[in-house]
N, C-alpha and C positions, 0 to 999 in steps of 0.2 A: 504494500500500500504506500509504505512510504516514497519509493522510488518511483512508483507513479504518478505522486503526485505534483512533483515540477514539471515532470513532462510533459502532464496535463496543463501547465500553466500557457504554456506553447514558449516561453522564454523563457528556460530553465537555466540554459549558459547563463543569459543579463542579468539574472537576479541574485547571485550572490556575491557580486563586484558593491552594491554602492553602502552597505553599512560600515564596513572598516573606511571608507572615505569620509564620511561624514560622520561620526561620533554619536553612536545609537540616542542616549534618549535625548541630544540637543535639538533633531527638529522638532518633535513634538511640542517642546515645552518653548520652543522662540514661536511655533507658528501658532501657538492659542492666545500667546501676550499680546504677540503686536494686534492684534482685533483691541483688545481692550487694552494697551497701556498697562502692562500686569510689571514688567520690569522694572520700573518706576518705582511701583509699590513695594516690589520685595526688597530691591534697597534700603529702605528707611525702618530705623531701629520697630521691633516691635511695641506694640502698646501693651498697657498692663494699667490694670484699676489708679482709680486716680488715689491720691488721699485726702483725709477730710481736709477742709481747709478753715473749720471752726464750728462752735457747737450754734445752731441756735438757741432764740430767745422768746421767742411770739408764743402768747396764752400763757392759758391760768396754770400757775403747777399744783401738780398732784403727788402725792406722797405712795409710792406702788412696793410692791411683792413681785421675783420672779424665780423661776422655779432654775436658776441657776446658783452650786452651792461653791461657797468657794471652796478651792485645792490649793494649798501650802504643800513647797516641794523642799527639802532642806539640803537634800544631797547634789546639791545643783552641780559638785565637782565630778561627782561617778559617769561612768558609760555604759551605755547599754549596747553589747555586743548581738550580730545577728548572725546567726548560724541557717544554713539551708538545711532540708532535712531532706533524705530521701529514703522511701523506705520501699522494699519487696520482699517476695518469698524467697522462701530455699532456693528456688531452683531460681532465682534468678528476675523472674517474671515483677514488673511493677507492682504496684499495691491500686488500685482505683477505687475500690469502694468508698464512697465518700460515711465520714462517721467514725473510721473503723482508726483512723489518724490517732485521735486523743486516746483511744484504749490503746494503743501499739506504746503511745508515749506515757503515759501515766506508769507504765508499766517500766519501762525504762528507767522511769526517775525511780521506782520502788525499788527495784532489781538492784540498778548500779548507782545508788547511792556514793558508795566511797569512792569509785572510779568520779564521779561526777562531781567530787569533795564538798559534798553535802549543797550544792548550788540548787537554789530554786530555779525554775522558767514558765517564759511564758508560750504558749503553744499557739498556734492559730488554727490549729486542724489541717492543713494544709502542707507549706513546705517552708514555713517561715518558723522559725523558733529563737528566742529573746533571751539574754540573762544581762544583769548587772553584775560589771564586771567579767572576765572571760573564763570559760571552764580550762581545765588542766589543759587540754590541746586543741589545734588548730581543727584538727580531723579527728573524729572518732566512731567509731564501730559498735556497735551491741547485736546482738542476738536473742530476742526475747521470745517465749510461748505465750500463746492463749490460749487459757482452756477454754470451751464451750463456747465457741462464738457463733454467730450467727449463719447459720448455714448456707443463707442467702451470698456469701461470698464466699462458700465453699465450693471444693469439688464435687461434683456429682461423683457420688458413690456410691454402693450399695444397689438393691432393687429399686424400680422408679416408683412403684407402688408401696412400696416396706416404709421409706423412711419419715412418713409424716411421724410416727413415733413408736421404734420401734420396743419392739419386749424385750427381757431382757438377755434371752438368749443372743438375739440380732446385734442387742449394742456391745457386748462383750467382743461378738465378732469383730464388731468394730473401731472399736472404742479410740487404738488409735488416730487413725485419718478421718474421724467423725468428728472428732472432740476436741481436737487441740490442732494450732498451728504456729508454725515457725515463722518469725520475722525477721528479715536483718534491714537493722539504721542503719544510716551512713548519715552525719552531723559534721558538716564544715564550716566553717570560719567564712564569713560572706564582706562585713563591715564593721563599723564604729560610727555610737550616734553617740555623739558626747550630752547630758542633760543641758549643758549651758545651754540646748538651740533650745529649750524648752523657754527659756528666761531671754532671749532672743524675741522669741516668738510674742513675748508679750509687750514687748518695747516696738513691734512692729514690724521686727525685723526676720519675715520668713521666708524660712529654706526649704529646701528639700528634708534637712536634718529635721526641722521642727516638724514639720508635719509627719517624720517620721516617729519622732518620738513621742507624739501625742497618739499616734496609731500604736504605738506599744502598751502605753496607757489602757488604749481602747480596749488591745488583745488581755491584757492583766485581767479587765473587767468579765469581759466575754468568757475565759476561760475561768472564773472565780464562779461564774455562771452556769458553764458546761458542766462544774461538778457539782452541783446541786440538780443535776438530770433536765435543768431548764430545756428547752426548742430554742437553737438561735436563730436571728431572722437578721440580718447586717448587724446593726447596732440595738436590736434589741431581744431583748430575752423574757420567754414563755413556761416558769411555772407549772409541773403537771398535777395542776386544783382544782379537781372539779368546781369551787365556789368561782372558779375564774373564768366558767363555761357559761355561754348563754347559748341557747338551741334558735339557727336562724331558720331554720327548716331544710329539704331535702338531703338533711344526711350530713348536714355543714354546722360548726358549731364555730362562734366567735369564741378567741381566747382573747383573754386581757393580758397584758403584760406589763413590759416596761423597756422604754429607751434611755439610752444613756450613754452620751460620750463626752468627753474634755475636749473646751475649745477655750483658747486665746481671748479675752475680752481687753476692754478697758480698766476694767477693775482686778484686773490679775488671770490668773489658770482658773477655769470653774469646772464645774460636773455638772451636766443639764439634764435634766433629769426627768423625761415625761411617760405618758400613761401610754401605751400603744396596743393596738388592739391589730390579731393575725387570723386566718380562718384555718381551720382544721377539722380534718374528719369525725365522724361520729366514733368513738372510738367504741368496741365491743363484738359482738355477734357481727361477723359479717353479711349474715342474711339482712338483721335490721338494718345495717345501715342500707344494704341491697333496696329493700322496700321502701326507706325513707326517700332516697336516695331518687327512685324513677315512680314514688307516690303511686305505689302501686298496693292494691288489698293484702295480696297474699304472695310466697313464694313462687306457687303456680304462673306467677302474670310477669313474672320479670324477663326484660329483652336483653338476654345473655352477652348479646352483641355488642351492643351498649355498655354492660357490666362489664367485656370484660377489658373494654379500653380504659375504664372508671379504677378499676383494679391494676392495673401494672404497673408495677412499682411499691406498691403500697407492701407497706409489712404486719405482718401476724404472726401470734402465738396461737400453734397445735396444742390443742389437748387429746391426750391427759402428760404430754411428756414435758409444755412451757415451753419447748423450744422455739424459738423464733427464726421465720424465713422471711423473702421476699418474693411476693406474689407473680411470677413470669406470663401466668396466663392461665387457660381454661382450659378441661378438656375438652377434647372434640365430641365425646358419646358421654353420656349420665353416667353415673358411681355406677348402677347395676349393669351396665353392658361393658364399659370402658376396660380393657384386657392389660395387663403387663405380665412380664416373664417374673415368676418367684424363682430364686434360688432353694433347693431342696437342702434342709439340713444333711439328708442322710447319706452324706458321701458322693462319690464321683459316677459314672459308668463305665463301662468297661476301656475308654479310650482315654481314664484319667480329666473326661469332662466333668465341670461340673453341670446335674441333672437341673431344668427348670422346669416348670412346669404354666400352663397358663392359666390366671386365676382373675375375677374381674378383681378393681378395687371395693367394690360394696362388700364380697365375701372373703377379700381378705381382711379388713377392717372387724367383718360381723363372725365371720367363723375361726380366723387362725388367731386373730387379736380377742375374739369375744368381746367386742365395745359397741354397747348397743345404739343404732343408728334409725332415728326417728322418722328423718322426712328427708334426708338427701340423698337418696336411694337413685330418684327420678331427673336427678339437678347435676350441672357438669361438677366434675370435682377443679377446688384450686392444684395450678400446676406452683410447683415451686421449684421446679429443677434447671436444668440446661436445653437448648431447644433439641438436643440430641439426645439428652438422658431426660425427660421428664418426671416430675419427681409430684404424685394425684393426691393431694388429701380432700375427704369428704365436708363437704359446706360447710355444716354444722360441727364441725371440730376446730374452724377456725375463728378469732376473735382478731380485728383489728386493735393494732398499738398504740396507746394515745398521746398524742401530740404528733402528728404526724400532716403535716400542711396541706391544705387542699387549695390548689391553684388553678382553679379553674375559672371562669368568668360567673360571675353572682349574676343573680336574676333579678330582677326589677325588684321585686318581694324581698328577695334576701339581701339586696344592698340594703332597701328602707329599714328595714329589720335592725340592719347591721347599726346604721348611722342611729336607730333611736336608741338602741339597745348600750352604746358603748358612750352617751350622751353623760358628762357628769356637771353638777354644777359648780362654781369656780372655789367653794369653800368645801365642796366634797374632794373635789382634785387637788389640795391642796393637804387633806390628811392623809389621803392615799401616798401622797409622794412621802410625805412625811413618815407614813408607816414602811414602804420599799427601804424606805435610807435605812430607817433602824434594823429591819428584818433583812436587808443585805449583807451586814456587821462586815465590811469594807475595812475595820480597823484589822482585821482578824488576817486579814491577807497578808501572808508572808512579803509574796514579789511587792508590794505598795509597801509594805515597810523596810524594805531594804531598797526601794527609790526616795525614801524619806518623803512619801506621799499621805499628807492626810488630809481627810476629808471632812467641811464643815459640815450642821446638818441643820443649818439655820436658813430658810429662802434669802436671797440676796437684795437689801431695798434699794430703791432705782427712783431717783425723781421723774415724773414725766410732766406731760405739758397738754393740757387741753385747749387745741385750736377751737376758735369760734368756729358757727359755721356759714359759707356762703350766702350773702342773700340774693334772692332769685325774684326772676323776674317772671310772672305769669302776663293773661292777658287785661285786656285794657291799661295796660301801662302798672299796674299794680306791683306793690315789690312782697315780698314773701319770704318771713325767717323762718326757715326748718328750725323744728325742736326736738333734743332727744334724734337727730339724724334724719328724722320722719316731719312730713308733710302731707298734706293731701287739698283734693282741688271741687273740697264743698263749694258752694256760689261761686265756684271758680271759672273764667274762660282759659283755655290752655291758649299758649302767646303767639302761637301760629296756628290755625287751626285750618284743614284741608276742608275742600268739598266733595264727597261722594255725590259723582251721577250717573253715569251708569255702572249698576252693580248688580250682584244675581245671588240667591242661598242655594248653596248643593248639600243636599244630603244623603248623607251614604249609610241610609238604614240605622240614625240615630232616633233614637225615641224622646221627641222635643213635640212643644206648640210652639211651632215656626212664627206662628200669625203671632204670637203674642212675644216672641223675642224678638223677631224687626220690627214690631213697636215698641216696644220698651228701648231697641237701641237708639232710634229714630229719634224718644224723646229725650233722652240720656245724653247724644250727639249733640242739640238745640242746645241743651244745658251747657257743654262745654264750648259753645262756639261753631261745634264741626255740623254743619249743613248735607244731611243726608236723604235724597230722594226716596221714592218710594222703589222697592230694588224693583226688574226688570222682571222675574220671575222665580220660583222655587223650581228644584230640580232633582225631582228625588228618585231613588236610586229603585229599580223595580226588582223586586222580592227575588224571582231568579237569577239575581248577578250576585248574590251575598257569598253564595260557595265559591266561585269564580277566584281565581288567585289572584292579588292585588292591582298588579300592574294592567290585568284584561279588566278589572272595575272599570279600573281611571280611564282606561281606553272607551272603553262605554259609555262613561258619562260623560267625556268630549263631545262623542261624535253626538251626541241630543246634545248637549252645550250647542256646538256649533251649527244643526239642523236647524233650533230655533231660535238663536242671537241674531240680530241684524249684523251686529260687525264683535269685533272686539271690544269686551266688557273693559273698565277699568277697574275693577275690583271683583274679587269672587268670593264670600264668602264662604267654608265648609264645615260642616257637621261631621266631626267622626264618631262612630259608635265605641270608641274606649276612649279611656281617658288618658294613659301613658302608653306611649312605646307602639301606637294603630301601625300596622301593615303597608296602609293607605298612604302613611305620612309620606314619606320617600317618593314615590313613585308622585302622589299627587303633588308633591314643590315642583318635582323636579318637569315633571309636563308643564306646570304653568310659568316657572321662569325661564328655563332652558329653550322649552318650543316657543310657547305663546307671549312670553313678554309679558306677563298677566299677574298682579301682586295680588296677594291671595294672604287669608289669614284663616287660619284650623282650631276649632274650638269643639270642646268634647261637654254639653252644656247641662254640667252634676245642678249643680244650686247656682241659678241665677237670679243675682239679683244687683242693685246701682253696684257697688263693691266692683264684682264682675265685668259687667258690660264697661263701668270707665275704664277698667286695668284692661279690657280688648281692645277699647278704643285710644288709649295712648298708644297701644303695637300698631295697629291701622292707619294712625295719626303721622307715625314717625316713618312709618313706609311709604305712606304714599307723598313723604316728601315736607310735610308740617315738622313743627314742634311744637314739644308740650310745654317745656318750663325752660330758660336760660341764667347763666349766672347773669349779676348785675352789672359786672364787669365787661362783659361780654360786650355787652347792650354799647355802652358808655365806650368804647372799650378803652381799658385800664387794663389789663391783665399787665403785671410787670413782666419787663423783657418781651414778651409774645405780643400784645397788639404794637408794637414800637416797628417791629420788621417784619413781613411777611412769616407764617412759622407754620413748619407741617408737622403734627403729629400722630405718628406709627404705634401701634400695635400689633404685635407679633408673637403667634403662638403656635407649637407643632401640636397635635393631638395624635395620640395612638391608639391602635386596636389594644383592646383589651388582654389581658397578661396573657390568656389558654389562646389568642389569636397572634401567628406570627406570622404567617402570611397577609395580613389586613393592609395596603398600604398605608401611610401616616400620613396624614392633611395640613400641608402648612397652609395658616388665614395670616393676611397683612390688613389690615385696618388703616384708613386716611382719612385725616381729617380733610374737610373740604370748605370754601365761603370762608375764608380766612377775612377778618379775626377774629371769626367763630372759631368754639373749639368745642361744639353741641354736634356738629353733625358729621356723622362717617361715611364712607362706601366701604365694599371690602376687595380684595384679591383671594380667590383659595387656590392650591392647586395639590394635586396627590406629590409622594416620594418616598422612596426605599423605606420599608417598615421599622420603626425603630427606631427612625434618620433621627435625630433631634437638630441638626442645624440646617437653619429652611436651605436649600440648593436651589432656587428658580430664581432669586431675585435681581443676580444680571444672568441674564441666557441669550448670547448671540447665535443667532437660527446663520448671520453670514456675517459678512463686514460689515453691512450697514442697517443690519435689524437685530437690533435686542428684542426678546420675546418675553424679559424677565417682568416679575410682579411690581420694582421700583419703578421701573419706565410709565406703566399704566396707571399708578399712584398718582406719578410727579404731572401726567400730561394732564390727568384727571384735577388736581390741585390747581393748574397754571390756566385751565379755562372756566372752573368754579371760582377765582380769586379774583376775577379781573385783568389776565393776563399778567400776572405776577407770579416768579420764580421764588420758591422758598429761598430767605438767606438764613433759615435757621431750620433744621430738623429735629423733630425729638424722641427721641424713639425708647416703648417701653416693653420690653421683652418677658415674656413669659415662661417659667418650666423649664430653665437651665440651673445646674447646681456648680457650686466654685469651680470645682473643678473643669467647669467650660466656661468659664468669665472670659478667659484669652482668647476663644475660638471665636465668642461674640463679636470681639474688640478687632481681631485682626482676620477673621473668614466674612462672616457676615458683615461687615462694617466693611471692609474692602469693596465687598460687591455691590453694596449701595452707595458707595462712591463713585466705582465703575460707571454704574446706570446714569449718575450726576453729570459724570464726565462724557459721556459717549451722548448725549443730551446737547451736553456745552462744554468744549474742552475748558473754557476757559474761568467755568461756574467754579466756586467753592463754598457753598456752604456750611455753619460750624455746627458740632453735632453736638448732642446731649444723649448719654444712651443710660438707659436704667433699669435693673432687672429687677423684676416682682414675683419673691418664691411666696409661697403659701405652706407648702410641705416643711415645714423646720419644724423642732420641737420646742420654741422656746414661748412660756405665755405669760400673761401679765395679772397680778390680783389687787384689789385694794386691801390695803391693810387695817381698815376701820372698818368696812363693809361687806355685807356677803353678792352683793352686784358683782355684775362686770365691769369693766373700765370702762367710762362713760364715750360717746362717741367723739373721735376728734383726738383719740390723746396720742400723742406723738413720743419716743423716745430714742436718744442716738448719746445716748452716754450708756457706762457701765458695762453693760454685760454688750454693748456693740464693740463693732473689731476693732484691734487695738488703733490701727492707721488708716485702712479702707473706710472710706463715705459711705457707711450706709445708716438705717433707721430704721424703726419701727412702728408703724402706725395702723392704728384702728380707726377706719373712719367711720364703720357701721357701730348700731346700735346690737349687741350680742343678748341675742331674746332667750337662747336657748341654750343648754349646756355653758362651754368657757369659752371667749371670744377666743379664735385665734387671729394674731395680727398679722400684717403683711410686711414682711421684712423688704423693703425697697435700697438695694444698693448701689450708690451711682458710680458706674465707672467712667466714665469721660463727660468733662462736661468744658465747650469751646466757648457756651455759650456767656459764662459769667453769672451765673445765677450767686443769689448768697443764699446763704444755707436757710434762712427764714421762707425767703421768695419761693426756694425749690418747695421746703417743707409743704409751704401755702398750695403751690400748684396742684401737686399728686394729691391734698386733702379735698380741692375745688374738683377735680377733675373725675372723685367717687359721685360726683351730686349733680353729672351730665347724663347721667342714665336714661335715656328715655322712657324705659318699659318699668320701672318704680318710682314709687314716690317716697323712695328710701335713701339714704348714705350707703352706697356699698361696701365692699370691703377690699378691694381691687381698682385701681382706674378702669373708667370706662372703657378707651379703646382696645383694654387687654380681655374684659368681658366679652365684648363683641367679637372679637378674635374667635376665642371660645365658642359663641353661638356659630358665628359663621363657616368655622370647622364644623359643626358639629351636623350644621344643617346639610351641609354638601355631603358630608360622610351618607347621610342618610341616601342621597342620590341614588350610590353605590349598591345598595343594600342588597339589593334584586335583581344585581346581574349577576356575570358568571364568578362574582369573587365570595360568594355564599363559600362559611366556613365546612361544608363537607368536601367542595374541590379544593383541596388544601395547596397545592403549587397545581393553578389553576392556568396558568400558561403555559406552562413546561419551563423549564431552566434556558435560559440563553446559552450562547458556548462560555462568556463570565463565569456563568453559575451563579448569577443575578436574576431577580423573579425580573421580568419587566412587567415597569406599573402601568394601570390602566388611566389613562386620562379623566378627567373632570369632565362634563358636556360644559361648553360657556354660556354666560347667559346672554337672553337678548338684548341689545342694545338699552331699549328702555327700560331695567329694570337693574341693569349690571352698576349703577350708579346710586339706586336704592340703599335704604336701609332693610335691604328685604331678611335681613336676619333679625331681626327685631322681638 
């Protein structure tokens, strides 16, 4: 083949003269720059986070609790040595089973104690191992046994049917190569982390070193954790207590736990300390969890096929023998028919064979075992062997192990479950943490006391600062203070308010009085200003397209749509018959933006009443182009810094498939502000890319020399005819769902390419940038220390427990109704534009209370919210083609070995500039 194939090229002599002439990867990388000016860029030093440049002052302060404890380290002269670990069998062969690390090593430290001259460490489970101070030598060796370990990482041995647990005749036979296994370390000398970078680190000053030694820290913690038989999950650890279980249904149980790692503050080394909540299986009977599990009556009903993808991997204890294995799979025929060869006690035959005989597993279990077997006579048995040696035990003999993670995607029911269930309030989360520290007993840790680490067990006080909040401008020229973060728009005109004229109700077999919800909205509409005709007609869905799968609905009810419309509606309203997560959704956005151009709103209509229909009619309000409320600033405009110069502001979010989905493409949304020196009203950009991607990839994309196809170009063009023909000189851009460890990649991948897009626009444009990332996922929360509230809305903090040099803060701008507020850690890493630190504070807390679709403070800026929706909505596009999770690599593999992703449909013209995520 191979030789065929230059042959086939027809110029097989020409073609291997010109890479030794021109130096392989130099064309590539010169002929992509010169399109975009890339050479340029990669000269100039990279960027890295700015630093603060001073604390603010603006609003009332507040006297706070945070659930960070301080760490006092004394031995700041010691070092922490790092050794590699590698471990395998006798013969040779690696070790992979993950888990099996810490017993190989625990057992090491018990063993060779003196060899090891009594040195503690710290383990990662992995191949990473820690001491303070260095062991005897650079290299060293052991050879340890374990008795009784898990079989699941054993050899197959024995009969495939004998060894769920055998008698005790069988185990004598075996007892050896059953029961015990040989391990050889190998533990080498890797590096040196001196503590000083700990005390570095707090001054500002980090390295590679610091962060290393705080992750040594972390492993101290983790593994002080693993031997109290906790679940680790990264950074935090799960407790096997039942009082820690709450049942979310199908077979899934929430665990409560606790997160915990050392980070750098302002106020010194702390330990952050919060509540974390992980899923994991039902643990016990594996029939119950079987039934829970696919909600089904009885054994009888269960779709084995299903089970036994549910099952692999999962571990269980056999009885009556406690052994535990790892479930490989299912047999192909029931316990009563399912055949394996028994080895015959009684000696050889005449060729020195040994005799076997064939017996099913239900009779050997019930006849040579005598262990009586109730109902899973009829049912496959669990496999637990190799796919060559199969190793059957009967259903009902096995118990799943508990703590054992279920990572599959939650279901609508089981997330709400989730989120009410693990809900605490801010004076309950605060004994809880209080009780982890004591019930940790952290003093008691050898390794932390031979780092001269101890640990406060006091919360850490933190002044904060309550910003006022925005006042707002509704209609008739009225201004408007939120209170408590909340507003609403009783006797109110909203400040822009649209007219509905031609419009139409579809209903898709919802059970409503139509007639009496387009009057009610009709008169609801009047009241806030919005002018709503009488719609055009109802459109209801007839009784034989119900069963019809979704996407032939919607098709249906177009084609009547369109039979009796005179032209195109400008508004559609829809009735869905559920109220979360309808079928319909998807398919119907995506026919009326993508094909028709047609802004549409989907209501599922439980209890309506004024409440309701306003909060439908602000979404309606802000899509078809109105607004409901603006800051006062806005109006006047005053915004500091932003209404003085042109200003575009970005939101930017990736969203991904769900954890059990890894084929899903991931949805980068870019959000733009538009009508500058508004900073109320958006569009969006979305487009699909490589699962998992986290740094958006489209936003400069040259299709040749002179056409960028990227998401900034269609922002910047969209900006510069909404504006007035003006060019932003300032961008501000606020990013979504990166963790530090990609702050660089923001600063110097993403930020390069929307310079790109700037530049390939107008070589000669430069606009200065402001870029700011907004996590939600930290652990760090805030309490008052006089009250069982949450922190009132507005309070702002960037002392203390924030990084020691990096600009960032902390602020709640919503009002926290339920459980304990968490706040939005906002860090600025580049900012050209000269904001001071009050002004920025101001912006980001102005910029929660642009929301169109409440009349709340959020808890996020606005344009990072709508990011989110606008992801989320296009996702749904998708839902109903061919990328359904049963075709898992649903296009085949490219020759990369890259999934190639499915494209987004674009929208129509009029409606691509909407707020149609709304």
């Amino acid at each position: 083949m191979d030789s065929s194939e230059p042959n086939g090229n027809g110029a097989s002599d020409a073609l291997p003269p010109p890479p030794p002439v021109i130096p392989p990867n130099v064309v590539p990388l010169k002929a992509e720059p010169e399109m975009g000016s890339e050479p340029v860029k990669k000269a100039g030093p990279k960027r890295v986070p700015m630093a603060r440049r001073g604390l603010a002052s603006r609003g009332q302060k507040i006297q706070l609790l945070s659930n960070h404890f301080k760490v006092n380290v004394t031995n700041v002269e010691g070092q922490f040595f790092h050794y590699s670990v590698s471990l395998s069998y006798e013969d040779g062969r690696p070790v992979d089973g993950k888990g099996i690390g810490r017993k190989v090593l625990d057992k090491v430290h018990d063993t060779y104690d003196t060899e090891l001259e009594g040195k503690d460490f710290a383990y990662d489970g992995e191949k990473s191992l820690f001491t303070v101070g260095p062991l005897p030598r650079n290299k060293m060796e052991f050879t340890v046994v374990l008795e009784d370990i898990s079989s699941s990482r054993n050899n197959g041995n024995g009969s495939p049917g004998g060894h769920g647990s055998p008698n005790e005749s069988d185990r004598k036979r075996m007892r050896r190569p059953y029961h015990s296994k040989t391990f050889r370390v190998e533990i080498s000398y890797a590096a040196k982390i001196p503590m000083q970078a700990i005390a570095s680190a707090l001054r500002g000053q980090e390295s590679e070193n610091s962060q290393e030694a705080l992750r040594v820290l972390d492993i101290i913690l983790r593994q002080h954790a693993a031997k109290q038989g906790c679940l680790l999950v990264r950074q935090s650890f799960f407790h096997n207590d039942s009082r820690n279980f709450t049942d979310l249904g199908g077979g899934v149980l929430g665990c409560r736990g606790f997160h915990s790692s050392f980070r750098a503050t302002q106020g010194g080394l702390s330990l952050n300390i919060d509540v974390s909540t992980t899923m994991i299986v039902q643990p016990g009977p594996v029939v119950d969890f079987l039934i829970a599990n696919q909600n089904v009556r009885d054994p009888y009903s269960i779709d084995w096929a299903k089970a036994k993808r549910m099952l692999k991997n999962l571990r269980i204890k056999a009885s009556p023998s406690n052994q535990e294995y790892k479930i490989t799979g299912l047999s192909e025929k029931p316990c009563k028919e399912q055949l394996f060869s028994l080895k015959q006690k009684n000696g050889k035959d005449g060729d020195g064979e040994v005799q076997t005989v064939e017996v099913t597993v239900y009779d050997y279990f019930v006849n040579y075992r005598h262990i009586d077997l109730r109902y899973s006579g009829d049912m496959p048995c669990i496999n637990v062997g190799k796919p060559k040696r199969p190793t059957y035990i009967p259903l009902e003999l096995c118990s799943l192990v508990s703590l054992q993670r279920y990572t599959k995607a939650l279901s609508n029911l089981q997330r709400a479950s989730l989120v009410e269930k693990s809900r605490q309030k801010p004076q309950e989360r605060m004994r809880v943490l209080t009780d982890a520290l004591k019930t940790s007993n952290y003093g008691a840790e050898q390794m932390l006391r031979s780092c001269g680490v101890s640990i406060n067990t006091s919360f850490t006080q933190v002044e904060g600062r309550v910003l006022s909040a925005p006042r707002l401008k509704v209609g008739n020229g009225e201004d408007f203070f939120p209170r408590n973060g909340r507003w609403n728009f009783n006797n109110k005109k909203l400040v822009d308010p649209t007219k509905i004229e031609r419009w139409a109700v579809v209903n898709f077999s919802a059970r409503c009085d139509i007639r009496s919800l387009v009057r009610d909205l009709i008169k609801c509409g009047e009241m806030k200003g919005i002018l709503i005709d009488q719609p055009f007609d109802v459109f209801e869905e007839s009784p034989q397209c119900r069963r019809l799968p979704p996407v032939v609905r919607v098709e249906k009810m177009f084609e009547d749509i369109q039979s009796k419309l005179p032209g195109a509606p400008q508004f559609l309203l829809c009735l869905l018959p559920e109220r979360k997560n309808s079928d319909l959704y998807g398919p119907w956005k995506k026919k009326n933006l993508a094909e028709f151009g047609i802004v549409t709103q989907c209501i599922a209509p439980m209890r309506v009443n004024d409440q309701y229909l306003t909060n439908v009619l602000l979404k309606i309000n802000a899509k078809l182009g109105g607004l409901n409320s603006m800051l006062a600033v806005e109006q006047s405009p005053s915004i500091p810094m932003i209404s003085k110069a042109p200003t575009l502001i970005l939101g930017m979010d990736v969203s991904h498939g769900s954890p059990g989905q890894s084929d899903i493409p991931s949805i980068a949304a870019v959000v733009s502000s538009r009508h500058w020196p508004l900073i109320s009203r958006y569009r969006a950009s979305v487009r699909t890319q490589s699962p998992k991607v986290e740094m958006i990839d489209s936003l400069f994309k040259l299709v040749s020399d002179t056409e960028d196809e990227g998401i900034i170009r269609e922002l910047l063009l969209d900006f510069y005819t909404s504006s007035g023909k003006r060019k932003p000189d300032q961008i501000i851009i606020f990013r979504d769902g990166v963790s530090e460890s990609q702050f660089n990649q923001v600063l110097n991948i993403e930020l390069d390419q929307i310079i790109e897009a700037c530049k390939f626009l107008d070589e000669k444009w430069s606009p200065k940038f402001l870029v700011i990332v907004a996590q939600k996922n930290h652990h760090t929360k805030f309490f008052q220390s006089n009250s069982p509230d949450n922190v009132p809305p507005g309070t702002v903090i960037d002392n203390k427990v924030c990084h020691p040099k990096n600009n960032d803060f902390y602020l709640c701008a919503h009002a926290g109704m339920i459980g304990t507020t968490r706040p939005t850690h906002y860090h600025v890493l580049l900012d050209e534009v000269g904001f001071s630190p009050d002004d920025l504070q101001e912006l980001v807390h102005s910029l929660s209370y642009v929301y169109q679709r409440s009349t709340t403070a959020i808890s996020v800026v606005a344009p990072i919210c709508y990011a989110h929706l606008a992801a989320t909505q296009m996702s749904q596009f998708m839902k109903f083609e061919d990328t359904s999770e049963t075709s898992s690599s649903h296009n085949g593999l490219t020759s990369a070995g890259a999934v190639p992703v499915p494209q987004l449909p674009k929208l129509q013209e009029n409606v691509c500039n909407s707020m149609f995520f709304c």
